[in-house]
C-alpha positions as a Markdown table, in Angstrom:
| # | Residue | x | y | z |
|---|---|---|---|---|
| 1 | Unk | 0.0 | 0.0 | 0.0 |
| 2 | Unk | 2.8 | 2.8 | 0.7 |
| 3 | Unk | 4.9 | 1.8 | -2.1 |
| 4 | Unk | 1.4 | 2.0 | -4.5 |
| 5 | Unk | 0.9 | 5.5 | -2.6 |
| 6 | Unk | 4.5 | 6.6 | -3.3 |
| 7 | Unk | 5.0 | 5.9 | -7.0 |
| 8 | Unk | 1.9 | 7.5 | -7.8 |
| 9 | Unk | 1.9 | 10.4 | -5.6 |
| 10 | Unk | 5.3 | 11.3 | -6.8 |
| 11 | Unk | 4.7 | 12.5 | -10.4 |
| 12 | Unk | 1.6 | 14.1 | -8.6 |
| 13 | Unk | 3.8 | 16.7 | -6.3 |
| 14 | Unk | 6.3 | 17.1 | -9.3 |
| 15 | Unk | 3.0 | 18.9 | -10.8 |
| 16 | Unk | 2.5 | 20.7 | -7.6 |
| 17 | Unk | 5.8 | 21.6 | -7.5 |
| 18 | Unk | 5.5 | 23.2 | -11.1 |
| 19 | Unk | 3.0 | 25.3 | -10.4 |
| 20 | Unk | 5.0 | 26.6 | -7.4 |
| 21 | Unk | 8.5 | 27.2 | -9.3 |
| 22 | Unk | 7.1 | 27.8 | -13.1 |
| 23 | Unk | 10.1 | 26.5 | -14.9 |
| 24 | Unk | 11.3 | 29.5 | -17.9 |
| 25 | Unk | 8.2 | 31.3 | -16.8 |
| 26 | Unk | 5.4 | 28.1 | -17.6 |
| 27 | Unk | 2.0 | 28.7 | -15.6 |
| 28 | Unk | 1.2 | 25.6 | -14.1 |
| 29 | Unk | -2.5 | 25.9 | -15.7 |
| 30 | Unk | -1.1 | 26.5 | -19.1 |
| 31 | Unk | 1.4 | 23.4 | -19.1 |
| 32 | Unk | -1.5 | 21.5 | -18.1 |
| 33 | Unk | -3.8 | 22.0 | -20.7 |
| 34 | Unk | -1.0 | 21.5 | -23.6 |
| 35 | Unk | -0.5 | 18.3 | -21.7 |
| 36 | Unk | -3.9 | 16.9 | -21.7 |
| 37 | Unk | -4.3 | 17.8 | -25.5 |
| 38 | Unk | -1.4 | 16.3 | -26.4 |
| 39 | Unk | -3.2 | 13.3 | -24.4 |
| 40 | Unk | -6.3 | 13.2 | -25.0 |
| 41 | Unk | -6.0 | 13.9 | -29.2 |
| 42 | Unk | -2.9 | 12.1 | -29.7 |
| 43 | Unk | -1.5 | 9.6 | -26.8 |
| 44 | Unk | -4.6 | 8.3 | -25.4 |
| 45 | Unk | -5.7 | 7.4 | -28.6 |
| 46 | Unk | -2.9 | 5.3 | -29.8 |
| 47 | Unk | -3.2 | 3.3 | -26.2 |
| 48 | Unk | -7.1 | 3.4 | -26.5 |
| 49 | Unk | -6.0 | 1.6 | -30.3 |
| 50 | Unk | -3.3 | -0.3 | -28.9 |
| 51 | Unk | -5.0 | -2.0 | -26.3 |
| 52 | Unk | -8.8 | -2.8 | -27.7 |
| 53 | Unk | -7.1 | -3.9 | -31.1 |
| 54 | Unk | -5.6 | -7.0 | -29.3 |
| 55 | Unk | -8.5 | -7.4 | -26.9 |
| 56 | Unk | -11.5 | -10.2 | -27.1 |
| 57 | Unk | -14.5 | -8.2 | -26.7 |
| 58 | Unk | -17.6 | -10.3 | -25.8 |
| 59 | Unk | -20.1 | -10.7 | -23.3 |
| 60 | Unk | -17.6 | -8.9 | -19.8 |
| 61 | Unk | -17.2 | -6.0 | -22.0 |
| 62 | Unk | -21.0 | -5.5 | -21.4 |
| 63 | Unk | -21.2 | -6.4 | -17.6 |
| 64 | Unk | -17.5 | -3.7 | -17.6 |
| 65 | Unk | -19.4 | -1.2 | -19.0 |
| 66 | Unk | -22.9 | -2.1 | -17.0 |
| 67 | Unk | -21.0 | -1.5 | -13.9 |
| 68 | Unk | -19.5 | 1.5 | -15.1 |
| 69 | Unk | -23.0 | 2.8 | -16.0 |
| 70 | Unk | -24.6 | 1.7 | -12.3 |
| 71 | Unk | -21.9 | 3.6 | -10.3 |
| 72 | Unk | -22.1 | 6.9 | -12.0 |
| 73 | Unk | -26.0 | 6.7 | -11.2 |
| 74 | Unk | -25.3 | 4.8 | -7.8 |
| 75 | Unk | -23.3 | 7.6 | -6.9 |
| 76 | Unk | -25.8 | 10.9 | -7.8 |
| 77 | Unk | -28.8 | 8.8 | -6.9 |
| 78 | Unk | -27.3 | 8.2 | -3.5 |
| 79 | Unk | -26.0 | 12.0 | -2.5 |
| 80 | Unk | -28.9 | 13.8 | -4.5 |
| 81 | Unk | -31.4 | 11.6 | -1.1 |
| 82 | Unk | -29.0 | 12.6 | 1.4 |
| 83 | Unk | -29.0 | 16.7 | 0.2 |
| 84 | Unk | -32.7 | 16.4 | -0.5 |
| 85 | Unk | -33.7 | 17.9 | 3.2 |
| 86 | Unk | -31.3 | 20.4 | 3.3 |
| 87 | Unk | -31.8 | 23.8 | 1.7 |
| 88 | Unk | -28.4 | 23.8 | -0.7 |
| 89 | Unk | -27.5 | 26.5 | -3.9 |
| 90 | Unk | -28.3 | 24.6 | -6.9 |
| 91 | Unk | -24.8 | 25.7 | -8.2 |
| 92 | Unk | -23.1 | 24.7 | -5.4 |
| 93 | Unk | -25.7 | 20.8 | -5.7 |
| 94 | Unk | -24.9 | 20.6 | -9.2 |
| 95 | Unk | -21.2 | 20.5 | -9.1 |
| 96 | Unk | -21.6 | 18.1 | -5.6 |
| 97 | Unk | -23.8 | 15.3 | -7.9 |
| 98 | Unk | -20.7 | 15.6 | -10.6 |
| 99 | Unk | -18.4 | 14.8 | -8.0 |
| 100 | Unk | -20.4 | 12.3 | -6.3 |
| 101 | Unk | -21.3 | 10.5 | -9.6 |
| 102 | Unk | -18.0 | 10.2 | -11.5 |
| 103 | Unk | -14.4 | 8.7 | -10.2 |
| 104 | Unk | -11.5 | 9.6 | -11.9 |
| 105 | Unk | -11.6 | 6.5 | -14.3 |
| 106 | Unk | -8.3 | 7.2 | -16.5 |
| 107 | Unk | -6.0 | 10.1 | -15.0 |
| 108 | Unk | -6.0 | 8.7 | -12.1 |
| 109 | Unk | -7.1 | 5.3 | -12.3 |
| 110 | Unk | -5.1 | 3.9 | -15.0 |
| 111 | Unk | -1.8 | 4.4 | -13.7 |
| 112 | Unk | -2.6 | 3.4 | -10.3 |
| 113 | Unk | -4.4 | 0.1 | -11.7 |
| 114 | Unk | -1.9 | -0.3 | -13.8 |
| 115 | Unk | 0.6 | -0.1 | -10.8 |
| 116 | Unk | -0.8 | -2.7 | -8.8 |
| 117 | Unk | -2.4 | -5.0 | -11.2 |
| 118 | Unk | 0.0 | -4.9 | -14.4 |
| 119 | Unk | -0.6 | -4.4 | -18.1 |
| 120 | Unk | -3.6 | -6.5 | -18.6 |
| 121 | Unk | -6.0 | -3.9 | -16.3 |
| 122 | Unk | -5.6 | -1.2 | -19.4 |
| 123 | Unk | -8.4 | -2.9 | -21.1 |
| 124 | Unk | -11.0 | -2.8 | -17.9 |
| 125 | Unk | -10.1 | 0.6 | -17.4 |
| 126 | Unk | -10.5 | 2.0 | -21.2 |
| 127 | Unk | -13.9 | -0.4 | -21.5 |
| 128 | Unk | -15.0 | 1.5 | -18.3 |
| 129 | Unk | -14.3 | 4.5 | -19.8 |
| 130 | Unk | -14.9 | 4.7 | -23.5 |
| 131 | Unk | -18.3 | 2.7 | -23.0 |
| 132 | Unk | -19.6 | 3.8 | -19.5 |
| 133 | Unk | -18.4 | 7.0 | -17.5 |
| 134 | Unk | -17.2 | 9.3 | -21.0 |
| 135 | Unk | -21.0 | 9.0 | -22.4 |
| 136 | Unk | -22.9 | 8.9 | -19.1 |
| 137 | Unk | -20.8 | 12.3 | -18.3 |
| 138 | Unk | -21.7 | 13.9 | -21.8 |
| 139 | Unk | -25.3 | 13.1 | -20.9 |
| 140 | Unk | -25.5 | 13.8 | -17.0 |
| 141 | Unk | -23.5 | 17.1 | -16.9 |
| 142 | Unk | -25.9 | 19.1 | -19.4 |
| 143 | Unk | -29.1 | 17.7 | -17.7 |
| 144 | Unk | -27.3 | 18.7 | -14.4 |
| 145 | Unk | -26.1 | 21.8 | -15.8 |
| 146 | Unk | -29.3 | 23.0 | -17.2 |
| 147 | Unk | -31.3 | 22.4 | -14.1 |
| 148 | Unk | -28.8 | 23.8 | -11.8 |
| 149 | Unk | -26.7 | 26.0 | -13.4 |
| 150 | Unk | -27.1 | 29.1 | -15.4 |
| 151 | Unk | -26.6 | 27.6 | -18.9 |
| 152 | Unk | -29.5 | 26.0 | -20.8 |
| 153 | Unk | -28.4 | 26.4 | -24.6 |
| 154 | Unk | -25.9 | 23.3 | -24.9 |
| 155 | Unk | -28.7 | 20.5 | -25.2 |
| 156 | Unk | -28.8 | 17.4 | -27.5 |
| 157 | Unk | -27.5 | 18.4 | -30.4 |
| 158 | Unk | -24.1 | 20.0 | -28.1 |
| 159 | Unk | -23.7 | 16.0 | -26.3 |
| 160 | Unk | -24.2 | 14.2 | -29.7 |
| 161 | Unk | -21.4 | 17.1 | -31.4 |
| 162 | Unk | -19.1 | 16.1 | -28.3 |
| 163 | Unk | -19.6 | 12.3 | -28.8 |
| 164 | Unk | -18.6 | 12.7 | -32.7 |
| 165 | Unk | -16.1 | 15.1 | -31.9 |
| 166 | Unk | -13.9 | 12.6 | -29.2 |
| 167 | Unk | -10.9 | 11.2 | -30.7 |
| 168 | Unk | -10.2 | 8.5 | -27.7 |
| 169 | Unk | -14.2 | 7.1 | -28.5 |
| 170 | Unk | -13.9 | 7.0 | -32.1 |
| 171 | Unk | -10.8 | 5.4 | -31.9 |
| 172 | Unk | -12.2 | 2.8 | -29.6 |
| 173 | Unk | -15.0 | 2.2 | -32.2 |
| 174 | Unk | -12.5 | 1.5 | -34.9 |
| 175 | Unk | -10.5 | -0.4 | -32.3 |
| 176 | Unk | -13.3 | -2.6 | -31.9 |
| 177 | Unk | -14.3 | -3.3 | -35.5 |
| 178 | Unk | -10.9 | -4.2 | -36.2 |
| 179 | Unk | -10.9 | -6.7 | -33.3 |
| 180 | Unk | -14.4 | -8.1 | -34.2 |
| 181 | Unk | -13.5 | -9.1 | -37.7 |
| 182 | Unk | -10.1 | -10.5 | -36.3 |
| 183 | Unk | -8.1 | -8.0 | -38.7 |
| 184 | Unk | -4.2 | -8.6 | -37.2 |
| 185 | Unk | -2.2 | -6.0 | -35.7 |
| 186 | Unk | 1.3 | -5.5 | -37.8 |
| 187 | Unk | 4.3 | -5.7 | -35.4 |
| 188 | Unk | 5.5 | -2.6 | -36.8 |
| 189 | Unk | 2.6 | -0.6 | -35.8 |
| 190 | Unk | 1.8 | -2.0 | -32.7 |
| 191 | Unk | 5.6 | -1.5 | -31.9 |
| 192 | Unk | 5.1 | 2.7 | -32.2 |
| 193 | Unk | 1.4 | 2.4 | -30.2 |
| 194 | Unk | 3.4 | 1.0 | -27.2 |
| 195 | Unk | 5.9 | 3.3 | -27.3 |
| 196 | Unk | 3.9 | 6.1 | -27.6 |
| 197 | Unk | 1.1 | 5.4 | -25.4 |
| 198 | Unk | 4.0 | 4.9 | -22.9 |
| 199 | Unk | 3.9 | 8.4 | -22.1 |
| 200 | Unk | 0.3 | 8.5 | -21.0 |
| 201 | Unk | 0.7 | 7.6 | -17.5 |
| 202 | Unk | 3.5 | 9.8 | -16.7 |
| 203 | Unk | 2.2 | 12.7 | -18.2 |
| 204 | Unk | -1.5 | 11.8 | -16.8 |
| 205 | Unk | -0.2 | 12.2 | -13.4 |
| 206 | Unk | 2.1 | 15.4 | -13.5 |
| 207 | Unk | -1.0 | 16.8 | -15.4 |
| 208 | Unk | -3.1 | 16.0 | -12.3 |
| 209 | Unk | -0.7 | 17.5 | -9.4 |
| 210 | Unk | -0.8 | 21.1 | -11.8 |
| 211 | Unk | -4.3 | 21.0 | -12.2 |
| 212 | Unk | -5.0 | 20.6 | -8.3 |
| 213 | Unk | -6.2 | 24.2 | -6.9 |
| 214 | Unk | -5.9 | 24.7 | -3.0 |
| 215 | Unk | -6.7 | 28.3 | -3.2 |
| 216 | Unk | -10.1 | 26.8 | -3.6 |
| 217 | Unk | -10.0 | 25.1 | 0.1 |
| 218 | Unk | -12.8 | 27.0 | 2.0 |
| 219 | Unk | -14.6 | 26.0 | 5.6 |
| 220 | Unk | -17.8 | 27.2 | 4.2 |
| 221 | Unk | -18.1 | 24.4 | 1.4 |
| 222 | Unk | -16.9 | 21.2 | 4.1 |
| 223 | Unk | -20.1 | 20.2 | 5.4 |
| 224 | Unk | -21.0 | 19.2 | 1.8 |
| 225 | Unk | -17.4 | 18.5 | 0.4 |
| 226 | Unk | -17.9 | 15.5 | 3.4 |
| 227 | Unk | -21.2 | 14.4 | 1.8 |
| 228 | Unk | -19.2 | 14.3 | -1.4 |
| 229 | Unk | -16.4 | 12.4 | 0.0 |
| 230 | Unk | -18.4 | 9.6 | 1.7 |
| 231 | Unk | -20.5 | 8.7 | -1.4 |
| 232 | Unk | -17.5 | 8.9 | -3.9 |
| 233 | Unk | -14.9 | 7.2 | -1.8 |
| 234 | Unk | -16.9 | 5.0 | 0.5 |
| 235 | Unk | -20.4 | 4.5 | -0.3 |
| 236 | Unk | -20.1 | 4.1 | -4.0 |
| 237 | Unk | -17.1 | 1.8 | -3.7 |
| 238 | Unk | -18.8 | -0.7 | -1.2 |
| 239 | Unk | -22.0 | -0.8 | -3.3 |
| 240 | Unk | -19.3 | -1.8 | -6.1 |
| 241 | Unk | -18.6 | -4.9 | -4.2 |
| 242 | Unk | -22.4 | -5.7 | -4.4 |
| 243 | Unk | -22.7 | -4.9 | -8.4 |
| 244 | Unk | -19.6 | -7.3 | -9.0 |
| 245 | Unk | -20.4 | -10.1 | -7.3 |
| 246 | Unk | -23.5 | -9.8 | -8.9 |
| 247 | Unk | -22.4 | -9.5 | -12.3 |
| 248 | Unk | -20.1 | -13.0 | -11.9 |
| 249 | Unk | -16.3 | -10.6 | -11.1 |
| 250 | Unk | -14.1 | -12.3 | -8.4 |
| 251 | Unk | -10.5 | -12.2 | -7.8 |
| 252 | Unk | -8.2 | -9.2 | -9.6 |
| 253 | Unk | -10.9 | -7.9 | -12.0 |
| 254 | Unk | -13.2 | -7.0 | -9.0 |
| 255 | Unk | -10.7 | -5.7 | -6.6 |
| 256 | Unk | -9.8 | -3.5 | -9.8 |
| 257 | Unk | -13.6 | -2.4 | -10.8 |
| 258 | Unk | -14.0 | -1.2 | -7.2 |
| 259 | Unk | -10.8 | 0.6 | -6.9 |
| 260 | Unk | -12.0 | 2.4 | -10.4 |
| 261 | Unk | -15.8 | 2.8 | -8.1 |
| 262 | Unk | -13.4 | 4.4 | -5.2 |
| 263 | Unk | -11.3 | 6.8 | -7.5 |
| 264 | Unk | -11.6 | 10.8 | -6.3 |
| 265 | Unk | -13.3 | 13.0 | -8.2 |
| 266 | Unk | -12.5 | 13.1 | -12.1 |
| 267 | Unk | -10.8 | 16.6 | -12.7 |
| 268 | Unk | -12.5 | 17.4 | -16.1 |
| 269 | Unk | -15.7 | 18.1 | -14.0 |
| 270 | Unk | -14.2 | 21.7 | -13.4 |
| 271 | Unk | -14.3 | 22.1 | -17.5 |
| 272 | Unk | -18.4 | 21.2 | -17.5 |
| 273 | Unk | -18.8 | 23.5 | -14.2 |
| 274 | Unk | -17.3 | 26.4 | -15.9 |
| 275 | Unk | -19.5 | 25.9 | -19.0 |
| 276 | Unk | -22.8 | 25.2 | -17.3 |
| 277 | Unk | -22.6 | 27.8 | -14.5 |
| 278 | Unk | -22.0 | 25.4 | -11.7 |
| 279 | Unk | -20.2 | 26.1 | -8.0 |
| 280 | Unk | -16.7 | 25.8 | -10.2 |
| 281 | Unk | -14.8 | 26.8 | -6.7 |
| 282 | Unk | -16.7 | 23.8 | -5.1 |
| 283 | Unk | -15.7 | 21.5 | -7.2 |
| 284 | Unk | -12.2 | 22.0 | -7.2 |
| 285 | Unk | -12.2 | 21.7 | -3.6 |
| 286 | Unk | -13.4 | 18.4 | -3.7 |
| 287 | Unk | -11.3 | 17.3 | -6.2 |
| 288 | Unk | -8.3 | 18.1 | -4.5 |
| 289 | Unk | -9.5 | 17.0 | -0.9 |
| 290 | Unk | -10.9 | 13.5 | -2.9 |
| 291 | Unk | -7.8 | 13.4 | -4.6 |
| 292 | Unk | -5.4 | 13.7 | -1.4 |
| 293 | Unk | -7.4 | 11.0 | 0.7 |
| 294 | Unk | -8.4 | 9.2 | -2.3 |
| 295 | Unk | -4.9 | 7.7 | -2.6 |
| 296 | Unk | -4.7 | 6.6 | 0.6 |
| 297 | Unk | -8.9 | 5.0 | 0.8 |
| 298 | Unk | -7.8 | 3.1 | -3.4 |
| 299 | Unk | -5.2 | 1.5 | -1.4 |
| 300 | Unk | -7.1 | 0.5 | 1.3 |
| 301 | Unk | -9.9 | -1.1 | -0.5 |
| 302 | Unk | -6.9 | -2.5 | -2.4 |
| 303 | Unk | -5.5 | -4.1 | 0.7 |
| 304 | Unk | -9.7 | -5.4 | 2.2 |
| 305 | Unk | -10.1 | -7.4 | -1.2 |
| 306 | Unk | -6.8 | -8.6 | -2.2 |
């Protein structure tokens, strides 16, 4: 558990450091966002390729992505009951059910599955993903966002614009096509998709410490941020063990799906809060405060189900 904790909480406080130092003058937020470009148009998409080319998709893809799917609700379902008595800002409720809802599948969860499972967890993690969090997150943050927030004019035709418009997805559609009709990989190309989707861990992780914003700790916003924090790092998790067991997962596969259930709040919330008027300052705080205990409560759950 500390040596998991270590080598992934290492790249994260080189990207802390960043934005304290600015190395030849680089803002922290601006090295971040060239970072997750380059990853999310270029390097994701060659692992996304690399790893569903060579994978048997069949009947667990479904139950992966049926999971997926059942956490994301599990997870607003349950916090949206336990705020319905109190009297909260709609903003400020909005950007708690996107916490509450969606773990940080990939940034987060791919390196530190990765770390303690090996190689063969990249599949699970891109399945959950590409085919489960990515769309239900399309969908769920402009229904939140236009009965929360201030914006209403992003409605179908902006989610089916941002589903054609996602290079790791349609990659993962092509990905699959080839693998269904058994089309085989060339040694050469598969060769420069490993090598380049080597980079995506790494860089996932630095990208997360930069993006982290403590200015936005405030004692007003911790009665909820502790709402948030129970459903997204406990609650949601142990109901996780339930959906697995249920769905025929056992050994490494469900240790890993509830680790993925347990991850802290996924980061690229703060990008639908900003464009759906939602408590954006909220939401960072629980990002960082999920993603500070959330490597230590991953581990743990690591360490009950191993």
């Amino acid at each position: 558990m500390v040596t998991l904790v270590a080598q992934m909480g290492l790249p994260i406080l080189c990207g802390i450091a960043w934005g304290i130092i600015k190395p030849g003058g680089l803002d922290a937020d601006l090295t971040r966002r060239v970072l997750t470009t380059v990853v999310f148009n270029l390097l994701l998409p060659t692992l996304v390729l690399s790893v569903l080319w060579r994978s048997d998709i069949g009947m667990e893809s479904l139950k992966i992505s049926l999971y997926g799917i059942s956490i994301v609700v599990f997870g607003m379902a349950l916090l949206w009951m336990m705020c319905k008595p109190w009297q909260i800002e709609h903003k400020r409720l909005g950007a708690a059910l996107l916490g509450a809802g969606f773990p940080n599948v990939t940034y987060l969860g791919l390196p530190v599955l990765e770390q303690a499972f090996g190689p063969w967890v990249r599949s699970l993690v891109i399945q959950i993903d590409l085919f489960a969090t990515m769309p239900m997150v399309l969908v769920s943050s402009a229904i939140i966002g236009q009965h929360y927030g201030g914006q209403t004019k992003h409605g179908q035709v902006g989610i089916v614009r941002s589903l054609l418009t996602n290079p790791p997805l349609l990659v993962a559609i092509l990905a699959l096509l080839l693998s269904v009709f058994r089309i085989p990989l060339p040694d050469w190309l598969g060769a420069m998709l490993d090598r380049l989707s080597a980079a995506v861990i790494p860089l996932m992780l630095l990208s997360l410490g930069m993006g982290l914003n403590w200015k936005a700790l405030c004692w007003s916003n911790v009665p909820l941020s502790c709402l948030v924090l129970v459903c997204r790092l406990t609650v949601v998790p142990l109901f996780g063990v339930f959906l697995g067991q249920q769905l025929g997962f056992s050994g490494d596969k469900l240790t890993a799906l509830v680790m993925e259930a347990g991850m802290p709040c996924m980061m690229i919330g703060v990008v639908f809060c900003d464009r759906y008027q939602l408590d954006t300052a909220f939401y960072s705080m629980i990002v960082v405060l999920s993603t500070v205990l959330g490597m230590f409560s991953v581990a743990t759950w690591q360490g009950l189900l191993a």
